[in-house]
N, C-alpha and C positions, 0 to 999 in steps of 0.2 A: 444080843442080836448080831446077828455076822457083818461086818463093815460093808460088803459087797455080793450083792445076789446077779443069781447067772443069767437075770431079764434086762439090768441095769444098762444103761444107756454109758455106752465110753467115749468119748472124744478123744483122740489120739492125733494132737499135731504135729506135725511133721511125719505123717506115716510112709513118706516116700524115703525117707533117711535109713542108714545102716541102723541105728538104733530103734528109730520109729518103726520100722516096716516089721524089726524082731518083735518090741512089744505086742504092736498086732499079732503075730502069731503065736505070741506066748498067752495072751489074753485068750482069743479063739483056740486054740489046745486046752485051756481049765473051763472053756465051757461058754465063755459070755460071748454071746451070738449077735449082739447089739453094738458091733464096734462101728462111730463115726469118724467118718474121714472126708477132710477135704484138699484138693488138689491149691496150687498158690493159685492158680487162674481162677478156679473158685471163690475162693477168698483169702483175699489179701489180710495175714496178722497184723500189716504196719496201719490198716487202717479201722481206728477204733470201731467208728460208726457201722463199721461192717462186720466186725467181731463180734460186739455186743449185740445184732441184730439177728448173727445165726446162734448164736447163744441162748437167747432170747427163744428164739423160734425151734430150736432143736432140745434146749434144753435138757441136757445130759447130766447122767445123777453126778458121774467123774471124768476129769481133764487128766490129761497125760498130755508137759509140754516138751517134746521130742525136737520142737524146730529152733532152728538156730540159723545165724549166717556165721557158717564155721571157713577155714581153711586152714594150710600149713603155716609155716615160717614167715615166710616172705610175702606172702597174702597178710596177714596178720599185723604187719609191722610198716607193709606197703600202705594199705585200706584202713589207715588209726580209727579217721573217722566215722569211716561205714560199719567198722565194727562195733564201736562201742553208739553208736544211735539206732542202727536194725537192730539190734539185740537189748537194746532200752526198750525201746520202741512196741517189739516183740510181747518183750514182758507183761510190760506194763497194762497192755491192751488185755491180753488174755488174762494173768492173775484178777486184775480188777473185773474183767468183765465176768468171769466164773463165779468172783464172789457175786456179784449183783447179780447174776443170775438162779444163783440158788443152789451152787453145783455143792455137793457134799463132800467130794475128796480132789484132792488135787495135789499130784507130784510132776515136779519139776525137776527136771534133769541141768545138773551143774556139770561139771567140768573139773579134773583135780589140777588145773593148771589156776585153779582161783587160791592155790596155799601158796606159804612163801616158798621163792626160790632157795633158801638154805634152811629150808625145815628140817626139822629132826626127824632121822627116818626111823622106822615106820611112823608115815604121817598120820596123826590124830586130828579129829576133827575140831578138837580144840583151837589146833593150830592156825584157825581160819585171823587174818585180820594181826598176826602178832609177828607181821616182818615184809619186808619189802619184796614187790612179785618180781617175775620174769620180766623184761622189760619190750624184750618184743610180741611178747601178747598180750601187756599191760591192757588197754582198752576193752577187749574180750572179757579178760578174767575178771574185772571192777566189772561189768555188765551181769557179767555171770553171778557175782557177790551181791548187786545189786537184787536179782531174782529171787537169793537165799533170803537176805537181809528183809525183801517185800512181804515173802511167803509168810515166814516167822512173826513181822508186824501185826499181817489182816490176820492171824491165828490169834495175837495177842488181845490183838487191840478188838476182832468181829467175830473171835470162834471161827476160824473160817480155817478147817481143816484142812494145810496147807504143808507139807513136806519137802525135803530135798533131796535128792541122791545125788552121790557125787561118785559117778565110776574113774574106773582109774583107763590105761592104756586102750581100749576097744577096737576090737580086729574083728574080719568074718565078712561074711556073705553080704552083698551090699554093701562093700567098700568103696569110699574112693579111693581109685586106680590114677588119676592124675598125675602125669611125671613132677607138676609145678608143685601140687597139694596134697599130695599122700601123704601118711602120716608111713613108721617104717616098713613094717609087714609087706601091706599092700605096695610101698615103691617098690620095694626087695623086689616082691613076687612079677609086678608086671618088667624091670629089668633082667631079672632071671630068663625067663618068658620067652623075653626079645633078642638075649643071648642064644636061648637054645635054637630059637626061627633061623636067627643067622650063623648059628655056626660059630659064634666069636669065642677067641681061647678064654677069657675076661672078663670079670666083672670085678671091677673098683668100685669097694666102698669110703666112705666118709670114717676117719678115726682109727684107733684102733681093736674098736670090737669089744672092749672092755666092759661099759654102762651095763648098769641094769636095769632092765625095766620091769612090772611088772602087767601083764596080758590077762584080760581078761577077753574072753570069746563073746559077741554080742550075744546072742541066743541065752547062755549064762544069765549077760546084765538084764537081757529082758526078762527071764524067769523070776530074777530076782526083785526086780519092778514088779511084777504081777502079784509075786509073795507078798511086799512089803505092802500093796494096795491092800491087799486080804488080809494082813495083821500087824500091821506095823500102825499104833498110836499114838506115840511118843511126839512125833512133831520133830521141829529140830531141822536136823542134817545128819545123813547115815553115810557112809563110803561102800561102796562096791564094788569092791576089787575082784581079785580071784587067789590073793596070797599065792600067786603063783608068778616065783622070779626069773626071768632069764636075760644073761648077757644076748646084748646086741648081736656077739658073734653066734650065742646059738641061736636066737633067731634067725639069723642069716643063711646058717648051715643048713638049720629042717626047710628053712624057704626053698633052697638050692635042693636039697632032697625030695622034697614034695611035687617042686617043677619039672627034676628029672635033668635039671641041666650037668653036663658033664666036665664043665671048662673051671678054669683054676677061678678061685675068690681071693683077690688083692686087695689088703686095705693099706689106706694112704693115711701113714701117720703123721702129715703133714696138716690134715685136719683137723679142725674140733674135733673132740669127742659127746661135748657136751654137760649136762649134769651126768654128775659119776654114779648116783644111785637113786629112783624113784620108785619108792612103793609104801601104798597104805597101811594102813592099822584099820586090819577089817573087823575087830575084835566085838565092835557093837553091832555089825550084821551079824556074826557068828553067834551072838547069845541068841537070836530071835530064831534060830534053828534053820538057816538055809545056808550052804558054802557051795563053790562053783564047784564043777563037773568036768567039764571041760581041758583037758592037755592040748599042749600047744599043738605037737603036731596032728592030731584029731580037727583040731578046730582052723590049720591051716588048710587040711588036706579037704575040706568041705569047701574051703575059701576058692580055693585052687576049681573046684570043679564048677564052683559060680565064675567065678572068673572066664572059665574055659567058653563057657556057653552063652553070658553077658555083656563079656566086653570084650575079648578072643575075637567073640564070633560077627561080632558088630564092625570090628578091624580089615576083616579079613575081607 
């Protein structure tokens, strides 16, 4: 019997987020016409009694938990507390209340910033829990371990068909553009952006361009959500990268190409650079037969024309 029929009722939280808003349409593209969605004004995650009551009352065969209180750097290591309690809090309510409700599948979206900071790269998922994390998003990522660690439990302990994806980098349409909270792409792009408006010879970045990250395009991680909802039974924790590596600087470079800005790129190696190399070990999505799609500059050049009409045009 197929895990997922195209009448089945989805609950998709966080569907206003870069990654949530793609699942919805990765879900609605294979067919299932029954996606639920609720705005925060609607209903509040932090508050059980109210979770469990639209759960209850809507009762959806599968959850998809997309919401988070995320941000950059400085948010992260600013906000300790609020991080690691809304994202407890988040969890908690929802995992538990899915199972009490009856829900049949349920994935959960982690984070690859829950592995240690000196993992052996390509990171495996082994690697979870076996060394000490980043320290300024320590609270997040234990929040985040905490969801894996839950899921795994009520699967163990109630049958309660519970998974994890762990995407790696995630960029694309429905970013945040925040100068304070962006992650790189999207800061890149809307400094680019604002260089070309003004005319300015310049753009300094942080380091010297060296790292690598590996990108995966949202649309990708959502497809691959949707696959892994359709035939992924294992349980566990899978990674969802895109095995797709680029230095900092050439992200920077197709950014400055895709914008059209014309002015010199200066990095100040006076800066951090950061970690020197992060990328998965997709090797257990790849045996279940789905790998990303998606090249960078394809999946910037989309980002660019969201950008241009969303947040461009909201500016202006």
């Amino acid at each position: 019997m197929a895990l997922m029929q195209p009448s089945d009722k989805i609950f998709v939280a966080g569907h206003r987020g870069m990654v949530g808003s793609a699942i919805s349409r990765a879900l609605t593209a294979r067919g299932y016409g029954n996606i639920l969605t609720r705005t925060r004004a609607e209903l509040d995650l932090m508050d059980r009694a109210a979770v469990n009551a639209f759960l209850a009352e809507a009762k959806p065969d599968h959850v998809v938990l997309a919401a988070a209180k995320v941000g950059g750097i400085l948010a992260n290591d600013t906000y300790r507390g609020d991080f690691i309690y809304q994202n407890l809090q988040i969890q908690n309510n929802v995992i538990d209340g899915a199972y009490r409700a009856g829900v049949k599948r349920f994935l959960f979206l982690g984070s690859s910033c829950i592995y240690p900071k000196f993992a052996e790269q390509p990171i495996r998922e082994e690697a979870i829990l076996t060394g000490p994390l980043e320290p300024t998003n320590e609270p997040y990522a234990v929040a985040k371990i905490a969801g894996h660690i839950m899921c795994d439990s009520y699967r163990r302990q109630f049958g309660f068909d519970a998974f994890t994806v762990m995407p790696s980098n995630v960029y694309g349409v429905g970013d945040n553009f925040d100068p304070q909270n962006s992650h790189v792409a999207a800061g890149l792009m809307r400094r680019f952006h604002e260089a070309k408006l003004a005319r300015a010879p310049q753009v300094v970045a942080w380091g010297t361009g060296s790292p690598l990250r590996e990108m995966v395009y949202c649309d990708d991680l959502a497809d691959a959500c949707a696959y892994l909802l359709e035939n992924y039974e294992a349980g566990g924790m899978i990674n969802a990268g895109s095995s797709m590596e680029y230095s900092i600087r050439e992200i920077a470079e197709t950014v400055r190409d895709v914008v059209g800005y014309e002015g010199d790129l200066v990095w100040d190696s006076s800066k951090p650079d950061g970690t020197p190399r992060k990328i998965m070990d997709n090797s257990k999505l790849a045996a279940t037969g789905w790998t990303a799609r998606t090249e960078l500059r394809e999946g910037l050049t989309e980002m660019y024309r969201w950008f241009l009409g969303n947040v461009a045009a909201k500016a202006a």
